[in-house]
PAPA-528720 format. One record per residue: residue in one letter; x negated, y, z of N, C-alpha, C in turn. Coordinates in pm, whole numbers, padded with zeros to 5 digits, always signed. Layout:
AXYZXYZXYZ;...
//
This chain:
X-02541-00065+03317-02619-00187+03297-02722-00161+03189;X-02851-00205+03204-02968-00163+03101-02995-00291+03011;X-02995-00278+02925-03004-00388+02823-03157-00348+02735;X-03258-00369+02793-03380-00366+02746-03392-00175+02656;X-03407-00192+02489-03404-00076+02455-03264-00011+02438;X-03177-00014+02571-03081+00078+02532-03090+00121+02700;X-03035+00235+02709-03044+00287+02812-02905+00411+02887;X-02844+00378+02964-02729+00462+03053-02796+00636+03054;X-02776+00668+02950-02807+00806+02992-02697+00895+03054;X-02635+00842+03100-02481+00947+03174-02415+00898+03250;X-02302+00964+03325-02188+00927+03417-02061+00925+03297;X-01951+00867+03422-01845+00915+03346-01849+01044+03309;X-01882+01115+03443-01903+01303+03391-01950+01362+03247;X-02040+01288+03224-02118+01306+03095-02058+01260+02945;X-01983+01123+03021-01881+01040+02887-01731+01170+02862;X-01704+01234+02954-01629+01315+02962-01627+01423+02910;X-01775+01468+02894-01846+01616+02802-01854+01583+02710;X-01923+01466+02623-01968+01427+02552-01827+01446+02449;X-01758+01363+02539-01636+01338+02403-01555+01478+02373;X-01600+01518+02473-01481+01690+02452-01551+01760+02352;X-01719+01743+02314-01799+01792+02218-01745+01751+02113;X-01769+01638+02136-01739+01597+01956-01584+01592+01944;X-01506+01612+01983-01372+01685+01957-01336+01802+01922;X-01416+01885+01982-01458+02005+01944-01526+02045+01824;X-01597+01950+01805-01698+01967+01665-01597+01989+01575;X-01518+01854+01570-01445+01770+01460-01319+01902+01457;X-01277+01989+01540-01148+02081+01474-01062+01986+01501;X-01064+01866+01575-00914+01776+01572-00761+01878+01656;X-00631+01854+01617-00527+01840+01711-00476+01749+01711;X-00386+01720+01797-00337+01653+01892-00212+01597+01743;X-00144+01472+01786-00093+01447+01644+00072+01421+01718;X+00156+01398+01699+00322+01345+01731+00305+01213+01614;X+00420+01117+01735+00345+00999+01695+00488+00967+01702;X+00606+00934+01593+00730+00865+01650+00737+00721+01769;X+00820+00802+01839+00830+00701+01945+00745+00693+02059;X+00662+00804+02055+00584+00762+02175+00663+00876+02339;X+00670+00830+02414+00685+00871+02498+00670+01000+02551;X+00767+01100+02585+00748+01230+02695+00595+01229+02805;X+00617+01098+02871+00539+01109+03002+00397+01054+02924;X+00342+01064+02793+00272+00988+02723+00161+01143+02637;X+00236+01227+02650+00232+01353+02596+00199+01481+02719;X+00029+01535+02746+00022+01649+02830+00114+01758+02771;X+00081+01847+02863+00151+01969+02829+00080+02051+02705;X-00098+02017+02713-00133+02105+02610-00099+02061+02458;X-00065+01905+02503-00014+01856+02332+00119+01921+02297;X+00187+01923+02420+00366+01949+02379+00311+02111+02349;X+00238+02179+02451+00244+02369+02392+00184+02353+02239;X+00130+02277+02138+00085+02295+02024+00204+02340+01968;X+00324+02243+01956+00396+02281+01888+00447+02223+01752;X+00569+02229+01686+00613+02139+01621+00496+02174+01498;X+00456+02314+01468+00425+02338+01341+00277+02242+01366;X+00200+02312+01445+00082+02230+01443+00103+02061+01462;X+00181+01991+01479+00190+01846+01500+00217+01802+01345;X+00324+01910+01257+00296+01861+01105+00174+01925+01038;X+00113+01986+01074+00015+02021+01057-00130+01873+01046;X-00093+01857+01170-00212+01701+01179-00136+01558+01153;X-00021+01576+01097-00003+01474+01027-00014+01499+00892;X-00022+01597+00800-00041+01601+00661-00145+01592+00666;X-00267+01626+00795-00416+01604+00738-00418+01432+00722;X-00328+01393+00779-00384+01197+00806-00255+01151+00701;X-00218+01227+00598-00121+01165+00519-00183+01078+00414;X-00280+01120+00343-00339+01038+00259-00472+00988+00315;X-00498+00877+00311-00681+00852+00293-00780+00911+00240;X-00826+00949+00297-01011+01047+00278-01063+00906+00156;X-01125+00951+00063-01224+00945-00028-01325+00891+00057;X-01342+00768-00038-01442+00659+00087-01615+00762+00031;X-01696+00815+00123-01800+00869+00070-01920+00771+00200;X-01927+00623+00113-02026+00574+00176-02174+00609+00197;X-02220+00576+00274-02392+00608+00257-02487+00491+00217;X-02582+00468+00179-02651+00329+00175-02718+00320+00322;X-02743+00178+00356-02786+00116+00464-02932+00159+00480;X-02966+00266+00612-03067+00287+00646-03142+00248+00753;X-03090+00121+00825-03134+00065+00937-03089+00064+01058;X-02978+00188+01077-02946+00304+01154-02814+00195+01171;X-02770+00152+01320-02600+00129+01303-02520+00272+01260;X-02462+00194+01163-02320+00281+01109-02174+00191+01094;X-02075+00251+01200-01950+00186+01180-01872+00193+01049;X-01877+00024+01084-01757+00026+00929-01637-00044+00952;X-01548+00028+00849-01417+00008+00879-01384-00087+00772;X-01295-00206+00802-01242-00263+00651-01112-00236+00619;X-01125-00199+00487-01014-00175+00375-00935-00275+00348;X-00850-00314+00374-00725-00378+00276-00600-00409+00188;X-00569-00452+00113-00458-00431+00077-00306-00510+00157;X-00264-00438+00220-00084-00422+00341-00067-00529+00261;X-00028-00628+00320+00116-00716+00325+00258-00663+00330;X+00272-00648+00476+00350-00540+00573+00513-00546+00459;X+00512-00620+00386+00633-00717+00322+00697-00612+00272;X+00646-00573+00177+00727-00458+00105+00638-00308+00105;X+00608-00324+00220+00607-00182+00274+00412-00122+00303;X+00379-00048+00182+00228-00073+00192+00168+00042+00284;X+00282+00144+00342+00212+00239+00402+00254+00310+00517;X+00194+00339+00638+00260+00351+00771+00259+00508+00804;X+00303+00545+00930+00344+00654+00945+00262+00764+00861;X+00408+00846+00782+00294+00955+00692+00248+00917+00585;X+00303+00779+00527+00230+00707+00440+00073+00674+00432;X+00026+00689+00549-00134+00655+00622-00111+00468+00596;X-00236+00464+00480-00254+00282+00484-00273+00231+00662;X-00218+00134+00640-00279+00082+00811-00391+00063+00793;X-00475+00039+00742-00623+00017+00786-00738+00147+00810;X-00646+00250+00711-00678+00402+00782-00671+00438+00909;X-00592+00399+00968-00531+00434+01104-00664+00512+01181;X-00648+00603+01211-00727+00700+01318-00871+00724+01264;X-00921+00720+01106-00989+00737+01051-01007+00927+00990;X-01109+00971+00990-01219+00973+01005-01262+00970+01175;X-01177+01034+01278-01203+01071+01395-01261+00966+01442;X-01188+00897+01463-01242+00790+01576-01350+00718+01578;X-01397+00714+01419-01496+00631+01440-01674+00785+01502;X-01593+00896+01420-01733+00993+01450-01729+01037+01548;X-01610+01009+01669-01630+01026+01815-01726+00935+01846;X-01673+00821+01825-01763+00679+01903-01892+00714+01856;X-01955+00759+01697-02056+00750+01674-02117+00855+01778;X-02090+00965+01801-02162+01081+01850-02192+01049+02043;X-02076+00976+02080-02128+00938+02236-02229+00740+02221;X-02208+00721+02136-02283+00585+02115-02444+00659+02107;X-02460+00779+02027-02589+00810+01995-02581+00873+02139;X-02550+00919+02180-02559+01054+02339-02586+00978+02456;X-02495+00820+02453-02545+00766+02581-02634+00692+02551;X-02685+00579+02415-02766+00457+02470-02877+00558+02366;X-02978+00395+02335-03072+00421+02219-03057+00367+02111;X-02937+00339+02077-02888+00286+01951-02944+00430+01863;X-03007+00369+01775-03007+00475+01641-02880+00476+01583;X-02853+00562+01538-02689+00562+01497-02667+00705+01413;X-02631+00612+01267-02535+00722+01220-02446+00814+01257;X-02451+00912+01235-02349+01035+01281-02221+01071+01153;X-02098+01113+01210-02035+01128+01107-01947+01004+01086;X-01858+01042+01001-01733+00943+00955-01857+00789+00878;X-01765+00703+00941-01859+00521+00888-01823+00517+00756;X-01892+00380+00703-01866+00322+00577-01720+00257+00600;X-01646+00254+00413-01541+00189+00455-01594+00132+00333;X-01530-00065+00336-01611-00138+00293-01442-00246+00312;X-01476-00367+00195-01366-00449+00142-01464-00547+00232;X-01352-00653+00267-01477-00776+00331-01519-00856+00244;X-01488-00859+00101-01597-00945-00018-01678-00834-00066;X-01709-00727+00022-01792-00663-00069-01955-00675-00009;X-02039-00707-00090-02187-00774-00044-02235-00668+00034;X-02253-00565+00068-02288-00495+00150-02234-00483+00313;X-02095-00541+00330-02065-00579+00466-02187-00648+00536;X-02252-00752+00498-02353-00855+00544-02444-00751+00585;X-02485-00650+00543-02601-00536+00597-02555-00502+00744;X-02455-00466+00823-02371-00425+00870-02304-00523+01004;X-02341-00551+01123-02313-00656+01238-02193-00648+01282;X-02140-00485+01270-02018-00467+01356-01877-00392+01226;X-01802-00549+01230-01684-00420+01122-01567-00479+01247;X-01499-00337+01191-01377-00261+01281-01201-00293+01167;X-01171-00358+01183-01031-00364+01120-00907-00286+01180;X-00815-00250+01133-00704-00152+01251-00578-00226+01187;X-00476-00240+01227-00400-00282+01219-00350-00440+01143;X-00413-00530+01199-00404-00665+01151-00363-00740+01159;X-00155-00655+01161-00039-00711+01176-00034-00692+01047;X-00071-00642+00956-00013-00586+00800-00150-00656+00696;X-00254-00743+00823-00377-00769+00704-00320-00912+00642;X-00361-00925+00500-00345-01077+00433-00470-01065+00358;X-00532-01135+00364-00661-01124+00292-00653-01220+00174;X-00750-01194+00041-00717-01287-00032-00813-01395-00040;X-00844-01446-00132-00888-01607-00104-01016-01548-00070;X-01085-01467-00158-01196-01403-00199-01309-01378-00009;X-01169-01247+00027-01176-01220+00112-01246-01313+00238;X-01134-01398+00228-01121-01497+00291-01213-01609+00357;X-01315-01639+00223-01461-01644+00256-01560-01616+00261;X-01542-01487+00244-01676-01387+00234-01674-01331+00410;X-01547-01332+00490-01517-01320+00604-01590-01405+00715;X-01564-01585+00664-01624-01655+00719-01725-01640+00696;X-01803-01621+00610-01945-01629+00571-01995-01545+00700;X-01970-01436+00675-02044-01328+00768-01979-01328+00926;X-01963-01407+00947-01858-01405+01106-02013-01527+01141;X-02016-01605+01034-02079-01737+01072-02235-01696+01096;X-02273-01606+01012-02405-01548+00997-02457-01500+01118;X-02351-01443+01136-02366-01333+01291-02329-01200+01270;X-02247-01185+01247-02116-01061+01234-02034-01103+01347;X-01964-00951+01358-01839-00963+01494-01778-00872+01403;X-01627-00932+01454-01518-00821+01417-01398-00788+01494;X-01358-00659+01502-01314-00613+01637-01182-00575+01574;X-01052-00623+01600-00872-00607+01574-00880-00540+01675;X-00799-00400+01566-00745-00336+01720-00581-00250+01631;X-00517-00184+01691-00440-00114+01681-00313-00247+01627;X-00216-00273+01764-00169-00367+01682-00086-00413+01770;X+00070-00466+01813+00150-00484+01896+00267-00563+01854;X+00302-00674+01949+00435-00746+01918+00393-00872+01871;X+00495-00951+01874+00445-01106+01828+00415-01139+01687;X+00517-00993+01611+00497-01044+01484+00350-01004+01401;X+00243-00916+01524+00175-00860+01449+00017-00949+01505;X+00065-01018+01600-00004-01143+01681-00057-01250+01594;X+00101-01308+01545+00146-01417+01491+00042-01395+01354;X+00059-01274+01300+00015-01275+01163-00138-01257+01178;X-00180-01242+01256-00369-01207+01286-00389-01376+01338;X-00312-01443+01400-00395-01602+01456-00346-01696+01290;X-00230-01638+01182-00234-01726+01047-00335-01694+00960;X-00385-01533+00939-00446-01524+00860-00601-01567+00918;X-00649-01569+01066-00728-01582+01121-00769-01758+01048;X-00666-01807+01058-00672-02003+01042-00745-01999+00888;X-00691-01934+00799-00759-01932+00691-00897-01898+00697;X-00970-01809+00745-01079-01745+00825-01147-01896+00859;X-01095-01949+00956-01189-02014+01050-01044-02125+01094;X-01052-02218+00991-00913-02302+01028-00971-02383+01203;X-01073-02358+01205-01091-02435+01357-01095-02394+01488;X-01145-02233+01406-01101-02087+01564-01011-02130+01627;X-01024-02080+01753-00898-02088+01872-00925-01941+01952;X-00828-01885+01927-00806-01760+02000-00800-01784+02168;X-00862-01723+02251-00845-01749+02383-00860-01632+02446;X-00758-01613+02563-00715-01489+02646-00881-01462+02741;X-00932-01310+02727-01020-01269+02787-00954-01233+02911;X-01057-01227+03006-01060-01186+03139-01097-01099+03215;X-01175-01065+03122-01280-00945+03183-01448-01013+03201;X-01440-01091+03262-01562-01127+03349-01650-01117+03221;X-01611-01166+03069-01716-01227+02977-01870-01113+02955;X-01951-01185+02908-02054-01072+02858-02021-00913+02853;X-01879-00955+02699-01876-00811+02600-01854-00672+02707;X-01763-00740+02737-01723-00610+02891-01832-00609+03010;X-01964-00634+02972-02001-00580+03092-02181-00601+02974;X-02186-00557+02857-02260-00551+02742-02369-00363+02804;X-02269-00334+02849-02364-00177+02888-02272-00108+02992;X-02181-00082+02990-02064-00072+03082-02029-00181+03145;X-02004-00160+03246-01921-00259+03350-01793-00230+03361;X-01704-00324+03338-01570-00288+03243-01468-00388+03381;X-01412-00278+03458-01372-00369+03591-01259-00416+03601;X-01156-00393+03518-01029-00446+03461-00980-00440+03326;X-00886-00562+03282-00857-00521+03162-00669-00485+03217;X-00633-00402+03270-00477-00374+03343-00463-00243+03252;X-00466-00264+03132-00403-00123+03072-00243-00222+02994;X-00228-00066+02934-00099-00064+02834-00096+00020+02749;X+00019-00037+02612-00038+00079+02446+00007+00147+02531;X-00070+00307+02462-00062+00401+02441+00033+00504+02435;X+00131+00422+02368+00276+00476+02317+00392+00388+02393;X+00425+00251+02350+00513+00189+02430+00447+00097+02546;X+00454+00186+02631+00395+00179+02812+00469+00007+02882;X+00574-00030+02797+00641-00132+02828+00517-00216+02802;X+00458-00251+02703+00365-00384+02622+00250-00350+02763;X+00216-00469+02772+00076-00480+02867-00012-00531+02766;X-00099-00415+02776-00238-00548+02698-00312-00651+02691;X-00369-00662+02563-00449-00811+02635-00509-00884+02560;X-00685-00895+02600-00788-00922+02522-00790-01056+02465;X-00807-01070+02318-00825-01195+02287-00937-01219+02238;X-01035-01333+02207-01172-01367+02208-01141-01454+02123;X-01259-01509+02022-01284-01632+01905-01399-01657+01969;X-01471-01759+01991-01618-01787+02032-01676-01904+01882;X-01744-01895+01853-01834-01983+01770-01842-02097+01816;X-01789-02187+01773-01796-02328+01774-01638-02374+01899;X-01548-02273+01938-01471-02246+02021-01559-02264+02169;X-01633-02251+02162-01785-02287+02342-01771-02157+02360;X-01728-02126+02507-01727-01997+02574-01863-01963+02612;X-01973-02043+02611-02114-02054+02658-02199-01967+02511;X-02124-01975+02391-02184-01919+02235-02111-01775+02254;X-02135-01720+02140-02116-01552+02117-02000-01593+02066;X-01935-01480+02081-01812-01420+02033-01801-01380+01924;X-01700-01403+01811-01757-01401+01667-01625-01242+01643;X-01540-01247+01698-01414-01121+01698-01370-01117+01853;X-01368-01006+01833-01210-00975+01988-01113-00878+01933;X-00983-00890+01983-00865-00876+01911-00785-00755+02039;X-00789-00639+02042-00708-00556+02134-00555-00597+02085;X-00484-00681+02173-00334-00669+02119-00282-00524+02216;X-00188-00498+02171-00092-00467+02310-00151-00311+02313;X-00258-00298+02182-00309-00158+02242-00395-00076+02126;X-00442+00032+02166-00475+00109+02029-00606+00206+02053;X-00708+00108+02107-00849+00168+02130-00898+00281+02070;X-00881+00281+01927-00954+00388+01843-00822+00463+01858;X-00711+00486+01872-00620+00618+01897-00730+00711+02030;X-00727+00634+02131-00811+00756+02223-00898+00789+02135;X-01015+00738+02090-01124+00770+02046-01125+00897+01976;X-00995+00866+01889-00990+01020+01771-00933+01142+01864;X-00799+01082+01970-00723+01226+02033-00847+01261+02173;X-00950+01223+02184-01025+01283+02314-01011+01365+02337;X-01055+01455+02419-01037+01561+02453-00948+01678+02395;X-00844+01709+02334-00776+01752+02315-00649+01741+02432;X-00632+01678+02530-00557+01663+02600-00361+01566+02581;X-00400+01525+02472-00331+01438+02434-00324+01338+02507;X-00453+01237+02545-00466+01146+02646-00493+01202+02791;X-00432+01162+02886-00532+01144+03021-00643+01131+02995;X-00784+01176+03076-00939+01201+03010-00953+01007+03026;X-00903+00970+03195-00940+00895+03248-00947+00748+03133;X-00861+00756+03091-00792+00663+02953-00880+00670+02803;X-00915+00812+02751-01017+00815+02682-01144+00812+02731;X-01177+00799+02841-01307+00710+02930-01330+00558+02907;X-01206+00501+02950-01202+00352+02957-01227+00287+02828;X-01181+00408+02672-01169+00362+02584-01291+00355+02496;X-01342+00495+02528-01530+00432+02474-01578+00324+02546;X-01579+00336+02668-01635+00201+02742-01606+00091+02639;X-01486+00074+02530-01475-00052+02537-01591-00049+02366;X-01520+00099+02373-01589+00101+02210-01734+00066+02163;X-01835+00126+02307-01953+00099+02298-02030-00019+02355;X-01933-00081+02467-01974-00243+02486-01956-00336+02317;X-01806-00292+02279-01815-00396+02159-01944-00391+02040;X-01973-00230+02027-02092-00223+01961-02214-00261+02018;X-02289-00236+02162-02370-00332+02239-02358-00494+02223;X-02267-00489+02250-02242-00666+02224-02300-00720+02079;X-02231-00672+01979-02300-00710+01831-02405-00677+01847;X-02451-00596+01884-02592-00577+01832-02722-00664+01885;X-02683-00709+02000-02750-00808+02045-02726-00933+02088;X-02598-01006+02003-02525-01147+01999-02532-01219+01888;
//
């Protein structure tokens, strides 16, 4: 789909090269993930081997050193920082903060096929990571949160969030599963926007069909194949007819493909579907 100055420069074929490049660039392997499934795991992930699987989890044990850039006009993904709730417990597999989750990769995959297929000018390289009271989010249309079963934001937060949601910011929940991690993204959401109403996507809306034509939403996480996914939407003013101010991946873990591409960790077909969604949500902000 052509959206004035952006333009389909590829097939899937091409979304398929593209990402095996910048996988390649990046030196990634393939990571072991407790709990995820045998039939979830190719063979070239299982031949790595135990050593190399602790191997790429000590690289994602601590958080990378935020090395922001200043705002050059250029979209650059940003990720927000927070401080875990997660009731005790401030740090997830590996002691990786949840809001790290699949950081640096994922976001400098998406950046490198976002620049390869449309005409988005676009930063290359790992995004800004950025607090949501921090005044420089507002530069910035599209922030990315990961795990926002463990987010509590503080008051601060809280309206510096609305502010920029209201302005014309989008913000995209992803990596995130179960009721209790639901429950805690539509309470802290009420503080946000006590008048939001979360409502189940369908597919048909704009975002999924923003540059890609996005022909089902019939997936499942990643890891536990049991959970079915399933898109949730905020609209501005709750009018399905206004823009979309967040969409919420429950049930699923978008930026995991993004970082394991081509390494053979995922089915390709699956890290296909998953830029699709990555670069409609960035299409979408950019012109909503």
């Amino acid at each position: 789909m052509r959206r004035g100055w952006l333009l389909l420069a590829g097939t899937v074929a091409a979304l398929v090269g593209a990402a095996a490049l910048a996988v390649a660039r990046s030196g990634a392997k393939a990571p072991w993930r407790m709990g995820a499934p045998p039939s979830a795991r190719s063979a070239p992930a299982r031949a790595a081997g135990d050593a190399g699987a602790r191997a790429a989890g000590q690289a994602r044990r601590a958080p990378a050193q935020e090395d922001n850039t200043p705002y050059d006009g250029r979209f650059k993904f940003v990720r927000v920082r927070y401080t875990e709730g997660n009731f005790g417990f401030g740090f997830g597999f590996n002691r990786e903060p949840y809001w790290h989750h699949d950081y640096p990769r994922a976001e400098t995959h998406l950046a490198q096929l976002l620049s390869e297929l449309t005409l988005v000018p676009t930063h290359l390289g790992p995004g800004n990571i950025l607090t949501l009271d921090d005044p420089e989010l507002f530069k910035y249309p599209v922030a990315y949160l990961s795990e926002p079963g463990h987010w509590i934001p503080n008051d601060k937060e809280v309206t510096s969030l609305r502010a920029y949601l209201l302005k014309g910011g989008f913000i995209i929940f992803d990596d995130f599963a179960g009721e209790h991690d639901l429950e805690n993204l539509r309470i802290q959401m009420r503080k946000v926007l006590p008048e939001g109403e979360w409502v189940q996507l369908t597919g048909r809306e704009p975002i999924f069909h923003s540059f890609f034509d996005i022909e089902s939403l019939d997936y499942r996480h990643p890891y536990w194949r049991r959970l079915q996914s399933v898109w949730y939407g905020m609209y501005e003013d709750n009018d399905p007819t206004k823009r979309l101010l967040a969409v919420a991946d429950y049930n699923n873990d978008v930026g995991e493909y993004w970082e394991w591409s081509g390494t053979g960790f995922f089915p390709v077909d699956l890290s296909n579907e998953a830029y699709k969604f990555g670069i409609n949500y960035v299409v979408y902000g950019l012109t909503h």
